[in-house]
PDB file of N, CA, C and O in Angstrom:
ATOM      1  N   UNK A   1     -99.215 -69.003  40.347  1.00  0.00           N
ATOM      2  CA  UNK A   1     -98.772 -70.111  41.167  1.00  0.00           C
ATOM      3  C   UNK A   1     -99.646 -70.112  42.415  1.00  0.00           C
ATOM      4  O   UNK A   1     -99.517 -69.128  43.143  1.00  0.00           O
ATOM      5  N   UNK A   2    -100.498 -71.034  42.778  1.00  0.00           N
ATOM      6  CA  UNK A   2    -101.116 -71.541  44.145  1.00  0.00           C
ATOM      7  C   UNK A   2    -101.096 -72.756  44.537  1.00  0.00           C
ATOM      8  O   UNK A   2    -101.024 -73.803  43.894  1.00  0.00           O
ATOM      9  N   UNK A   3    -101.186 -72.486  45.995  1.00  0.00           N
ATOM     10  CA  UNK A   3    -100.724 -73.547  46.881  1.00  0.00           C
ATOM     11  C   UNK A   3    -102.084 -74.311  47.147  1.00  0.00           C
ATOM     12  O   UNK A   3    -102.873 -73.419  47.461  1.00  0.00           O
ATOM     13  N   UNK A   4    -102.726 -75.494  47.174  1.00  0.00           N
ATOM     14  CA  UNK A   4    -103.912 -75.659  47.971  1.00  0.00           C
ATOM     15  C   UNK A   4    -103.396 -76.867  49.054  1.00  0.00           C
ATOM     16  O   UNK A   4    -102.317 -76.763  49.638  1.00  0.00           O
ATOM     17  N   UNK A   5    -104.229 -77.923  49.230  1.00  0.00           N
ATOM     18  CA  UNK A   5    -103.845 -78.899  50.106  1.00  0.00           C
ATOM     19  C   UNK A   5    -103.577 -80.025  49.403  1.00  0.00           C
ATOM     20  O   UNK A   5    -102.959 -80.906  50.000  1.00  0.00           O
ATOM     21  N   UNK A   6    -103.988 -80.262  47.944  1.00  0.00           N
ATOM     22  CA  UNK A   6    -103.700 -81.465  47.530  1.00  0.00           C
ATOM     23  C   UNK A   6    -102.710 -80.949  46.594  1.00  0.00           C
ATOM     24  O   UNK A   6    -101.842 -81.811  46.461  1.00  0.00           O
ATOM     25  N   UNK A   7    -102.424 -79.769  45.785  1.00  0.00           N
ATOM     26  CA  UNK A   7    -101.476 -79.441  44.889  1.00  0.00           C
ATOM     27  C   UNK A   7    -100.832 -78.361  45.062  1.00  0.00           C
ATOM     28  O   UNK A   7    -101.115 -77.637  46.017  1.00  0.00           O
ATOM     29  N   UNK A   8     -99.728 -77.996  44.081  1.00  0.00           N
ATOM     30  CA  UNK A   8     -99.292 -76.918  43.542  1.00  0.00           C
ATOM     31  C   UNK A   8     -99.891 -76.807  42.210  1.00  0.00           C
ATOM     32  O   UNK A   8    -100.357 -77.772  41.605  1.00  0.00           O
ATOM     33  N   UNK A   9     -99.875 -75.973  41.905  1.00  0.00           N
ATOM     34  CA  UNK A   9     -99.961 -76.000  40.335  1.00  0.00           C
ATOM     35  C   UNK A   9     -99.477 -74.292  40.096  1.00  0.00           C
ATOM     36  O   UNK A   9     -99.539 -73.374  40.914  1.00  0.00           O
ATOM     37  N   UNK A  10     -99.123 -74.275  39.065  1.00  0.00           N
ATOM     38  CA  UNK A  10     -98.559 -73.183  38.491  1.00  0.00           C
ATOM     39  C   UNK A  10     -97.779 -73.689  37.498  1.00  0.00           C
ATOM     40  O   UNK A  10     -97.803 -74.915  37.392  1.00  0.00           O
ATOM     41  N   UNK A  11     -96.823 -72.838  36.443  1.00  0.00           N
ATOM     42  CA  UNK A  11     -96.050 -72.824  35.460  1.00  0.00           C
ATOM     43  C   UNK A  11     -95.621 -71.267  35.068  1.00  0.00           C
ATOM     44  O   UNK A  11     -96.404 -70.497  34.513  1.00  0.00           O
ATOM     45  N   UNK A  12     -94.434 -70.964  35.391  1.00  0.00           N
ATOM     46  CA  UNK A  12     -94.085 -69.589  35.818  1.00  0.00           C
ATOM     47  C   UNK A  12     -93.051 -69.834  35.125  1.00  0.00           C
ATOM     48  O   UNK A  12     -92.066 -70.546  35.318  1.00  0.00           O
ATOM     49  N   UNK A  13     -93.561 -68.795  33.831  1.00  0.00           N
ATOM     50  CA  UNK A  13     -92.405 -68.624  32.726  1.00  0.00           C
ATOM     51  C   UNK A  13     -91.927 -67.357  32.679  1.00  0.00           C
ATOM     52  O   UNK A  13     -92.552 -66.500  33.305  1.00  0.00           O
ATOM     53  N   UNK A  14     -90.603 -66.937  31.857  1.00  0.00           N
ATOM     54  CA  UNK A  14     -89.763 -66.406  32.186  1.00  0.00           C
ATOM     55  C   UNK A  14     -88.604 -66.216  31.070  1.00  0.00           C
ATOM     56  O   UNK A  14     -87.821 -67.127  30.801  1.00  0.00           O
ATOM     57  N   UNK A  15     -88.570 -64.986  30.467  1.00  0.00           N
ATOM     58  CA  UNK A  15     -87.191 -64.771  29.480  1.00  0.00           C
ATOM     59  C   UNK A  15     -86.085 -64.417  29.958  1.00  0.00           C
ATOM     60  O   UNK A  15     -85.803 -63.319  30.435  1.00  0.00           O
ATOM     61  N   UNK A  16     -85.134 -65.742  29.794  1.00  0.00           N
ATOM     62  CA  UNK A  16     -83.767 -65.717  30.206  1.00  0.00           C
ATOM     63  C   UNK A  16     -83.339 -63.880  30.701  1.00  0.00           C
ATOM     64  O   UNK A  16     -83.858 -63.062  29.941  1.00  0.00           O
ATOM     65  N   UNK A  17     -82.912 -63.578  31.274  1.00  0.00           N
ATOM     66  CA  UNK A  17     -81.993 -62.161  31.788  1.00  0.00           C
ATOM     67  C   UNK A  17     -82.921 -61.277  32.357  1.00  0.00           C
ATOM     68  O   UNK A  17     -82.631 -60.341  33.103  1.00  0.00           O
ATOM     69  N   UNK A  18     -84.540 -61.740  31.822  1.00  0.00           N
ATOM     70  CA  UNK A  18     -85.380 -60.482  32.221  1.00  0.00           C
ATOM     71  C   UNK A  18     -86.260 -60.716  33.433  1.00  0.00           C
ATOM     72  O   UNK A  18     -86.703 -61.831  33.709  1.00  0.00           O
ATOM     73  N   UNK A  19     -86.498 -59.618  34.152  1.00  0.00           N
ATOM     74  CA  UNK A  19     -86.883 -60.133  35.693  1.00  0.00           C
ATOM     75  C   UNK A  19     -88.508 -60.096  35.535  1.00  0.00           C
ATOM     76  O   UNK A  19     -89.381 -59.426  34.982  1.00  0.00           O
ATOM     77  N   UNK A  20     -88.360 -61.225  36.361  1.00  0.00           N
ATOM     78  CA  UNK A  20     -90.255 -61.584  36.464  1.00  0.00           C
ATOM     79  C   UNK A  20     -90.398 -61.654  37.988  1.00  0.00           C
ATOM     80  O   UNK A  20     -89.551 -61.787  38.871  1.00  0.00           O
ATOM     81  N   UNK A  21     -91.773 -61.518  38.026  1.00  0.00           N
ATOM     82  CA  UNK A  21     -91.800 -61.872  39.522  1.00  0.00           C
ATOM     83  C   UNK A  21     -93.715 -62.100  39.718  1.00  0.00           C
ATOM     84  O   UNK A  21     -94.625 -61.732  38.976  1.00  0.00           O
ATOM     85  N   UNK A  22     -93.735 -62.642  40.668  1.00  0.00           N
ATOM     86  CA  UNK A  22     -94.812 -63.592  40.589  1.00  0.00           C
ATOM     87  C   UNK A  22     -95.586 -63.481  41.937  1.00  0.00           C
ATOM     88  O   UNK A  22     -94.797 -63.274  42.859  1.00  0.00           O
ATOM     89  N   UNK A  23     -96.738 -63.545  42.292  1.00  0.00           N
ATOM     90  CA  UNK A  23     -97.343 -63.331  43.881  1.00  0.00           C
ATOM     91  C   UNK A  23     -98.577 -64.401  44.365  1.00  0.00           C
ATOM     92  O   UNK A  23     -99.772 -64.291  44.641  1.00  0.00           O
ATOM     93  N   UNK A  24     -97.311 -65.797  44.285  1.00  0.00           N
ATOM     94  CA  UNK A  24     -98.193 -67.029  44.757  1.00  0.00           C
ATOM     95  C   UNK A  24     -98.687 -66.595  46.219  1.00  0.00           C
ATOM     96  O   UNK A  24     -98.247 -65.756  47.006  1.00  0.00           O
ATOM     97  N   UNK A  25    -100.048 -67.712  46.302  1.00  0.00           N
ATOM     98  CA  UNK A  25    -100.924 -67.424  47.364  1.00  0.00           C
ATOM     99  C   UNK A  25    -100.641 -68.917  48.151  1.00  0.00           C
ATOM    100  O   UNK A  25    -100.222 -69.924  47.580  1.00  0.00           O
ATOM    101  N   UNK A  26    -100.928 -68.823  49.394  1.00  0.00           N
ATOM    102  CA  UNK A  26    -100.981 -70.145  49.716  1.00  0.00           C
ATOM    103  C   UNK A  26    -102.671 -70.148  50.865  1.00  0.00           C
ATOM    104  O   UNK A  26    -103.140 -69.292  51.614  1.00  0.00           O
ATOM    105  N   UNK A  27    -103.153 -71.608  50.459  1.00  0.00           N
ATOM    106  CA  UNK A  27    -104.750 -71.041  50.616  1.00  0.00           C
ATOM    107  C   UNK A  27    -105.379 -72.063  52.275  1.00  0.00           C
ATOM    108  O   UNK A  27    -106.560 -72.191  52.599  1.00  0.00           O
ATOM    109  N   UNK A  28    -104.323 -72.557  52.933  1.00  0.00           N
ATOM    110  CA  UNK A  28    -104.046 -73.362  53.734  1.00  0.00           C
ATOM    111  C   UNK A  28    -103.380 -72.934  54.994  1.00  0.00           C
ATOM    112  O   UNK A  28    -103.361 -71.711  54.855  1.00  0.00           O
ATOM    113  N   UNK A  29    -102.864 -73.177  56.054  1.00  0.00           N
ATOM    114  CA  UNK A  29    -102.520 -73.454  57.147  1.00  0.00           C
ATOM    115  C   UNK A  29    -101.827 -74.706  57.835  1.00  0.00           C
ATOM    116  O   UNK A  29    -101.882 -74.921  59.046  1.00  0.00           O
ATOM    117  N   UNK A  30    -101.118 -75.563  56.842  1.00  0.00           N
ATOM    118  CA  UNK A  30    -100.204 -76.545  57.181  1.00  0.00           C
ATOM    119  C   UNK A  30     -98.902 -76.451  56.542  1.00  0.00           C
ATOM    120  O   UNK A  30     -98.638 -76.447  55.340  1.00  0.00           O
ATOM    121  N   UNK A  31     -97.936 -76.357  57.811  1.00  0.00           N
ATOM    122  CA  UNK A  31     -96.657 -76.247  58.031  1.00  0.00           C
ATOM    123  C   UNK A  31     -95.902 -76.813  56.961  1.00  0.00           C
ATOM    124  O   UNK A  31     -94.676 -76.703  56.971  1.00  0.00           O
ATOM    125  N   UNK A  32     -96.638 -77.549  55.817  1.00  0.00           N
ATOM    126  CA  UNK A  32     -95.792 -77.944  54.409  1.00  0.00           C
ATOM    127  C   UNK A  32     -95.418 -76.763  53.776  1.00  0.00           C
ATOM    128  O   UNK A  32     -94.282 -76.340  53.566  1.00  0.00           O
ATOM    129  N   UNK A  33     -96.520 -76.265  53.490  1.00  0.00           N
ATOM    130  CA  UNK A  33     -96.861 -75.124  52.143  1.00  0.00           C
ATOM    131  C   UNK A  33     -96.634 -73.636  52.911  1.00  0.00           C
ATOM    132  O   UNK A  33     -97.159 -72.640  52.413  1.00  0.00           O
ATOM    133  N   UNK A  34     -95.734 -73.512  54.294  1.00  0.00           N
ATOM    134  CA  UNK A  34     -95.375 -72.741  54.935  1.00  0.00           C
ATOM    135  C   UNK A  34     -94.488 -71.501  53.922  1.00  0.00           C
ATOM    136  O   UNK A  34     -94.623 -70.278  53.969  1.00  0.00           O
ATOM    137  N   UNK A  35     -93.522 -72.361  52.990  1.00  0.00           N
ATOM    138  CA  UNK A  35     -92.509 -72.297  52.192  1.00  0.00           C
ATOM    139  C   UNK A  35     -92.417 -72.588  50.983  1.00  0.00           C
ATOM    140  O   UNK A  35     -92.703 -73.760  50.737  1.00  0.00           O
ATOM    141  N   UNK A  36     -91.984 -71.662  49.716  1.00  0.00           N
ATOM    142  CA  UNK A  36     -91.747 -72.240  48.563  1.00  0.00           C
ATOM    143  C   UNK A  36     -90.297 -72.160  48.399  1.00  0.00           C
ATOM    144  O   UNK A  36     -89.498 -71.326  48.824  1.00  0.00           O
ATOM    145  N   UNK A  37     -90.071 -73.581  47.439  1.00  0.00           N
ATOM    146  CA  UNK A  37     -88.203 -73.564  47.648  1.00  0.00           C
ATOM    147  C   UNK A  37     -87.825 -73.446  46.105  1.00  0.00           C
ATOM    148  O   UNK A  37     -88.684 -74.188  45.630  1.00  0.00           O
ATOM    149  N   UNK A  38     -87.141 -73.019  45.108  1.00  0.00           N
ATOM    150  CA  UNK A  38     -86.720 -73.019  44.390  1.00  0.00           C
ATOM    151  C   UNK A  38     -85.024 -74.025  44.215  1.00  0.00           C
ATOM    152  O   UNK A  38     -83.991 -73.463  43.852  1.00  0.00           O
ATOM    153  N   UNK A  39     -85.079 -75.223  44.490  1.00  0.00           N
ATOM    154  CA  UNK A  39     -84.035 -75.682  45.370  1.00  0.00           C
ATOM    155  C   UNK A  39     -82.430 -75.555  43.853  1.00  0.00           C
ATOM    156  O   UNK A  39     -81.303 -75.076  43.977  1.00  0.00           O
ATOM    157  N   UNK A  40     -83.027 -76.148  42.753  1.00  0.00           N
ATOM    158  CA  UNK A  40     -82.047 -75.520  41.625  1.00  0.00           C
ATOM    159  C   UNK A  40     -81.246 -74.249  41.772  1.00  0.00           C
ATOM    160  O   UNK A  40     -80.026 -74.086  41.718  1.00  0.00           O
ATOM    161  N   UNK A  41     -82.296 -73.324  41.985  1.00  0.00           N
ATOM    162  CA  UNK A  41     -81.527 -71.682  41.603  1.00  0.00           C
ATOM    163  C   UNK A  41     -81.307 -71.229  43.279  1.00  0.00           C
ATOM    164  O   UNK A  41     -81.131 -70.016  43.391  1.00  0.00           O
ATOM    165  N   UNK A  42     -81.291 -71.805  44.269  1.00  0.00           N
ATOM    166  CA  UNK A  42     -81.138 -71.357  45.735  1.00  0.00           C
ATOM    167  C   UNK A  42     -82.002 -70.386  46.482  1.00  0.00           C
ATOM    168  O   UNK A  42     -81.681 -69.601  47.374  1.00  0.00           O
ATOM    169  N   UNK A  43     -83.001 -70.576  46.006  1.00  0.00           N
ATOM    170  CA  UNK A  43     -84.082 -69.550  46.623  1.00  0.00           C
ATOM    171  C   UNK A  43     -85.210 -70.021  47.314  1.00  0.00           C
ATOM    172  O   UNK A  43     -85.909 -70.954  46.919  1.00  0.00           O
ATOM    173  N   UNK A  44     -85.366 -69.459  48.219  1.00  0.00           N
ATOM    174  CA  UNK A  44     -86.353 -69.840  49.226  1.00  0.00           C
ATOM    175  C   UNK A  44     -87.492 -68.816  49.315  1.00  0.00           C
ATOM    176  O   UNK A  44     -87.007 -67.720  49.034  1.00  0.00           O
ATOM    177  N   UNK A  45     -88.725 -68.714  49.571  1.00  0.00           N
ATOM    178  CA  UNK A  45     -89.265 -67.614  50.274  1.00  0.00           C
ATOM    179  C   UNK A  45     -90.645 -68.426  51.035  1.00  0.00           C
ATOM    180  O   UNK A  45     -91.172 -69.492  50.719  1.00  0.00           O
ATOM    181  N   UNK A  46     -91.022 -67.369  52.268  1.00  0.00           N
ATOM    182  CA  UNK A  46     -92.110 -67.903  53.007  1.00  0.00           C
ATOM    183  C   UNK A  46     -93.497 -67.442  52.085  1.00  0.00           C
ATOM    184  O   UNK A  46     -93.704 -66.547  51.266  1.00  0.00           O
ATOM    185  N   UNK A  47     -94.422 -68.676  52.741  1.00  0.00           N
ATOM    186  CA  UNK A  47     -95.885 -68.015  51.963  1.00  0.00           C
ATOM    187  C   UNK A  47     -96.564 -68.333  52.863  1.00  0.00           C
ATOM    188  O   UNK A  47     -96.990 -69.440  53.192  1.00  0.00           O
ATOM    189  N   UNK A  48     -96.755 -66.805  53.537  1.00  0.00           N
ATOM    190  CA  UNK A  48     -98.214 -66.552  55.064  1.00  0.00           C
ATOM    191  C   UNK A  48     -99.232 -67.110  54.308  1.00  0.00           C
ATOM    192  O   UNK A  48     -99.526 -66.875  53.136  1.00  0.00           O
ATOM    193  N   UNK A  49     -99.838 -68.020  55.249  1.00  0.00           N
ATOM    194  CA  UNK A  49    -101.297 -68.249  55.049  1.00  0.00           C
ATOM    195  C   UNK A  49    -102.376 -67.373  54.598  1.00  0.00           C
ATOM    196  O   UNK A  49    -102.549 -66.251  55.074  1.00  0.00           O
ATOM    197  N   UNK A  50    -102.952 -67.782  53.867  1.00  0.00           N
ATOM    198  CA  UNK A  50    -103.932 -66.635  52.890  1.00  0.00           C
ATOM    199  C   UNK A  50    -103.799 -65.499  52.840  1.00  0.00           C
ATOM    200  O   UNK A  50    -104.512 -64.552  53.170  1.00  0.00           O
ATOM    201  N   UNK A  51    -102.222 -65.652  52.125  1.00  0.00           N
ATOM    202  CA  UNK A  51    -102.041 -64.161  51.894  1.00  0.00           C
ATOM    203  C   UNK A  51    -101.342 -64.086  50.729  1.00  0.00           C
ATOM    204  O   UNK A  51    -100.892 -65.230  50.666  1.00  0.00           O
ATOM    205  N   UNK A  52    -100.821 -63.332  49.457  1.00  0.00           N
ATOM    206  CA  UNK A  52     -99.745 -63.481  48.820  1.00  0.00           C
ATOM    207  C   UNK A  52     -98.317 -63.216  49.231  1.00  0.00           C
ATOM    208  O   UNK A  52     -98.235 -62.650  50.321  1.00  0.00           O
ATOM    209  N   UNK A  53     -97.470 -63.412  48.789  1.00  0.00           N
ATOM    210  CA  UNK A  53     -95.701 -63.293  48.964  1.00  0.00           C
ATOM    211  C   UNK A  53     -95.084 -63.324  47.615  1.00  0.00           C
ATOM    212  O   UNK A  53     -94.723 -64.339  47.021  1.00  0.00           O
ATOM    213  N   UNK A  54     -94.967 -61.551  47.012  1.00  0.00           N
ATOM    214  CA  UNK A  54     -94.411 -61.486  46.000  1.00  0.00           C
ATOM    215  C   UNK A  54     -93.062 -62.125  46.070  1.00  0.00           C
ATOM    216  O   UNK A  54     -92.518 -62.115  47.174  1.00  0.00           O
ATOM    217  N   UNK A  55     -92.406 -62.706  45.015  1.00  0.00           N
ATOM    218  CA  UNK A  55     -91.528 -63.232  44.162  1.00  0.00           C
ATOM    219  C   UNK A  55     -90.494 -63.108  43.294  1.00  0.00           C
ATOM    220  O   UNK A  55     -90.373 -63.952  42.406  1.00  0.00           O
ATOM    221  N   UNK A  56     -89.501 -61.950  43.415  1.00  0.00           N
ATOM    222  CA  UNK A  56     -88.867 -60.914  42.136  1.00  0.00           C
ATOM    223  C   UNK A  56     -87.656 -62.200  42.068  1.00  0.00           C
ATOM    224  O   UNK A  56     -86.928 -62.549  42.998  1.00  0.00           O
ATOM    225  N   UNK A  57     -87.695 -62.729  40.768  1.00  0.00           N
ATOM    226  CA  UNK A  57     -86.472 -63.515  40.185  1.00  0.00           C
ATOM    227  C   UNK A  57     -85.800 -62.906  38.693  1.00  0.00           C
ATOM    228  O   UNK A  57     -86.551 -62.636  37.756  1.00  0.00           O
ATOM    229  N   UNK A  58     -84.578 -62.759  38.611  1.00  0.00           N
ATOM    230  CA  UNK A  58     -83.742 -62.420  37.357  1.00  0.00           C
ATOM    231  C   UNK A  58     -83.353 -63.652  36.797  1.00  0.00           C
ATOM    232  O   UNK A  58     -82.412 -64.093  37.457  1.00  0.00           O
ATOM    233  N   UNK A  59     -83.635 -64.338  35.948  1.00  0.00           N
ATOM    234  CA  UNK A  59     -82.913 -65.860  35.367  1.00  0.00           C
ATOM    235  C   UNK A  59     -81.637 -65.582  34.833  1.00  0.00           C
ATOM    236  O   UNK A  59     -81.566 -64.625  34.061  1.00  0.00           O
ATOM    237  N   UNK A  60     -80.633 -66.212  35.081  1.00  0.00           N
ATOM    238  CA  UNK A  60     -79.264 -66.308  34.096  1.00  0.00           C
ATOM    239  C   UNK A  60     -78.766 -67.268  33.397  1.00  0.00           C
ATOM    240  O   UNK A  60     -77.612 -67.409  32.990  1.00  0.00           O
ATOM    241  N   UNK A  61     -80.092 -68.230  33.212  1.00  0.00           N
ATOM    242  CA  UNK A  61     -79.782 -69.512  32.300  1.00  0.00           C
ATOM    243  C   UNK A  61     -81.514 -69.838  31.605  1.00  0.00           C
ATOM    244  O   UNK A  61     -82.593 -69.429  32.035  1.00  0.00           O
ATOM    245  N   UNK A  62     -81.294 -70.490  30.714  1.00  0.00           N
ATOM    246  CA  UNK A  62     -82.509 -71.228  30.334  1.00  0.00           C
ATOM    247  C   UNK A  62     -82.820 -72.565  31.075  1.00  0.00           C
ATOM    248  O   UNK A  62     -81.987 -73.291  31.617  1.00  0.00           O
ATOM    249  N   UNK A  63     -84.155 -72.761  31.004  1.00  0.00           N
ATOM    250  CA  UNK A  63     -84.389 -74.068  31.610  1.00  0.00           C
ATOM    251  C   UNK A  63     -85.463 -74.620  32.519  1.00  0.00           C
ATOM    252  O   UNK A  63     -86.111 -73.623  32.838  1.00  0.00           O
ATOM    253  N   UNK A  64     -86.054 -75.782  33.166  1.00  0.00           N
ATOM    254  CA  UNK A  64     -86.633 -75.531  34.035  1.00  0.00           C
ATOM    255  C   UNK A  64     -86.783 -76.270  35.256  1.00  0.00           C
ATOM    256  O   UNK A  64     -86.916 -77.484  35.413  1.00  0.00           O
ATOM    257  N   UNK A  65     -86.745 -75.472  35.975  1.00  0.00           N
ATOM    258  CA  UNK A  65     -86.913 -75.546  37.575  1.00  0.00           C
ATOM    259  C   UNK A  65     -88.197 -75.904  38.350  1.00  0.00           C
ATOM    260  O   UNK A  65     -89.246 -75.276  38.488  1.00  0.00           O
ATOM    261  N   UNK A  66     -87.811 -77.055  38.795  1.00  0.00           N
ATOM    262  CA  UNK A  66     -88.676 -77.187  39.881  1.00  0.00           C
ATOM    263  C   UNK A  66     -88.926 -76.399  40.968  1.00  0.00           C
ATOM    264  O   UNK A  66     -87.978 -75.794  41.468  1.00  0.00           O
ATOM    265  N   UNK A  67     -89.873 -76.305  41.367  1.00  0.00           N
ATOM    266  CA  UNK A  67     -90.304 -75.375  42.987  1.00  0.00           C
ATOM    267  C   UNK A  67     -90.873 -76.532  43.622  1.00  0.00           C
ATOM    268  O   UNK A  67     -91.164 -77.583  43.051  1.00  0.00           O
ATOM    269  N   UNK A  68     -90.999 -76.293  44.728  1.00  0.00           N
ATOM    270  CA  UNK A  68     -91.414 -77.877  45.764  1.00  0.00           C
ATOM    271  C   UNK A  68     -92.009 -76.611  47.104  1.00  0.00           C
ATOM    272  O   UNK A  68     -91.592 -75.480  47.354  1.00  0.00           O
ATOM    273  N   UNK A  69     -93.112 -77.420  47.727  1.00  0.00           N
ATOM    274  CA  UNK A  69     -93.079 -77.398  49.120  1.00  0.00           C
ATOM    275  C   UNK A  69     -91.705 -77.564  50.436  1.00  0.00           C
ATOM    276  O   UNK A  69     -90.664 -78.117  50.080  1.00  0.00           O
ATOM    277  N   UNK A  70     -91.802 -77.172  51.552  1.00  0.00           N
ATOM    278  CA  UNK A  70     -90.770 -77.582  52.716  1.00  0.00           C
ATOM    279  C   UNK A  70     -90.747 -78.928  52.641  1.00  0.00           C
ATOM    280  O   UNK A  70     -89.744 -79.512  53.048  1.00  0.00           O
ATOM    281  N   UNK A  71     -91.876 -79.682  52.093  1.00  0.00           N
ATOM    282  CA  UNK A  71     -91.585 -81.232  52.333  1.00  0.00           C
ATOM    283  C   UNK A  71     -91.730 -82.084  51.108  1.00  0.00           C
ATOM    284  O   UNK A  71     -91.794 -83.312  51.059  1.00  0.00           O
ATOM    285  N   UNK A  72     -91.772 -81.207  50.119  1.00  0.00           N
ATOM    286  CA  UNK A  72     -91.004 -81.700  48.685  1.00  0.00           C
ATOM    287  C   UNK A  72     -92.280 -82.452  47.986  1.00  0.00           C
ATOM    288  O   UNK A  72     -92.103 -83.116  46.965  1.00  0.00           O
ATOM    289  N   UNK A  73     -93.829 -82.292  48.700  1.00  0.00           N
ATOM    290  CA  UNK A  73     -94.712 -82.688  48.138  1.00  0.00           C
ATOM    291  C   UNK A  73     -95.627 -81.796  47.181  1.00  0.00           C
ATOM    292  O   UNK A  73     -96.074 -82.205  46.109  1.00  0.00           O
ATOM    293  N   UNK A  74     -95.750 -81.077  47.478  1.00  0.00           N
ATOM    294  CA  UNK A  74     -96.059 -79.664  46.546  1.00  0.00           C
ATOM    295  C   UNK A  74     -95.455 -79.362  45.488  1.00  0.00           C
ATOM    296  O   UNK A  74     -94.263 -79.062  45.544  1.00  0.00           O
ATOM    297  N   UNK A  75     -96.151 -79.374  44.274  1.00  0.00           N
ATOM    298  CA  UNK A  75     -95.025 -79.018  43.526  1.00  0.00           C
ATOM    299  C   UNK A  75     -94.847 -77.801  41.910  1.00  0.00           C
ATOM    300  O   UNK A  75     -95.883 -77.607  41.273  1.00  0.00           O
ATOM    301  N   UNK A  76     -93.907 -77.305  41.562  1.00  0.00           N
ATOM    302  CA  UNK A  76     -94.662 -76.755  39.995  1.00  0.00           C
ATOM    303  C   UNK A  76     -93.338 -76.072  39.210  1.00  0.00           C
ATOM    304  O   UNK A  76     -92.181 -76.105  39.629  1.00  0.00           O
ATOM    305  N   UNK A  77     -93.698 -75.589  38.249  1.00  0.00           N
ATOM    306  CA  UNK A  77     -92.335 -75.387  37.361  1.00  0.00           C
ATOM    307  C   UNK A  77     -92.183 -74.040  36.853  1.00  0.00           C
ATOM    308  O   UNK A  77     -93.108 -73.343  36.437  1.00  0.00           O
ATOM    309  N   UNK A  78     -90.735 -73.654  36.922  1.00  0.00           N
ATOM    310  CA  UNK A  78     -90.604 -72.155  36.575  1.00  0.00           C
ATOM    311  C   UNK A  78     -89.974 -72.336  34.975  1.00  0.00           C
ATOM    312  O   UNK A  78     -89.031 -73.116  34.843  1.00  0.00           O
ATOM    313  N   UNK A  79     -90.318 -71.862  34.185  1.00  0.00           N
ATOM    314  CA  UNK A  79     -89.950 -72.548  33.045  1.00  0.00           C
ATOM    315  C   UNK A  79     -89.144 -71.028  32.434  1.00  0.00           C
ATOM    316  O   UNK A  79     -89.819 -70.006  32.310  1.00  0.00           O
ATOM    317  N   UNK A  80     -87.654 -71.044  32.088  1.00  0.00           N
ATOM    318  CA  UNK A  80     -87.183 -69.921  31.573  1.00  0.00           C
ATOM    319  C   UNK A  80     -86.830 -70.090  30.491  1.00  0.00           C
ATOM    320  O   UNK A  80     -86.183 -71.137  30.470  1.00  0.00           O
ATOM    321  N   UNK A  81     -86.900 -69.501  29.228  1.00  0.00           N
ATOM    322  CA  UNK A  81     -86.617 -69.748  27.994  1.00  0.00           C
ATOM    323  C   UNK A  81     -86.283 -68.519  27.244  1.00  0.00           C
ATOM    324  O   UNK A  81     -86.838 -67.427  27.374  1.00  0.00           O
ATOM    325  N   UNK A  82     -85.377 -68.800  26.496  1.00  0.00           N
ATOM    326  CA  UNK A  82     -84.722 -67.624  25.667  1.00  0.00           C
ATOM    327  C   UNK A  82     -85.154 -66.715  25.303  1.00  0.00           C
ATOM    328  O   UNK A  82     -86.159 -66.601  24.600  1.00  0.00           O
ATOM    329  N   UNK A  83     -84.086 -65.435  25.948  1.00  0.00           N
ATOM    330  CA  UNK A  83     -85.261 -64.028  25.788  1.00  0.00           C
ATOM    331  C   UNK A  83     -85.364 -63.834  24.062  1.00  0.00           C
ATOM    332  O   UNK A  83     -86.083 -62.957  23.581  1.00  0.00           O
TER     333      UNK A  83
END
């Protein structure tokens, strides 16, 4: 998963119950891409400027989730599917 200025992109898959975790970068310095939100599953975390910010998630459902920027323009999908 990386952040640049015109996108997100990533696709961060995931077997239902089993923990993954992930160490998006963000490659910028504007107060959008400050933050990745997981707004479905309630998770938030910050992403310092050119740096990574590991990610540890446990899924308890199948399915998939959007992740967004702080301002909902950024964007990419955590995709969990049956372990």
């Amino acid at each position: 998963m990386r952040a640049t200025t015109t996108s997100a992109s990533g696709r961060w898959i995931l077997a239902s119950g089993s923990r993954g975790w992930n160490d998006p970068s963000c490659d910028e310095t504007t107060s959008c891409s400050e933050e990745v939100i997981f707004g479905d599953i309630g998770m938030a975390r910050a992403l310092p400027a050119f740096q990574t910010a590991p990610i540890e998630f446990t899924p308890d459902r199948v399915g998939a989730f959007t992740f967004t920027c702080s301002m909902n323009i950024l964007r990419g999908t955590l995709l969990v599917e049956e372990a």
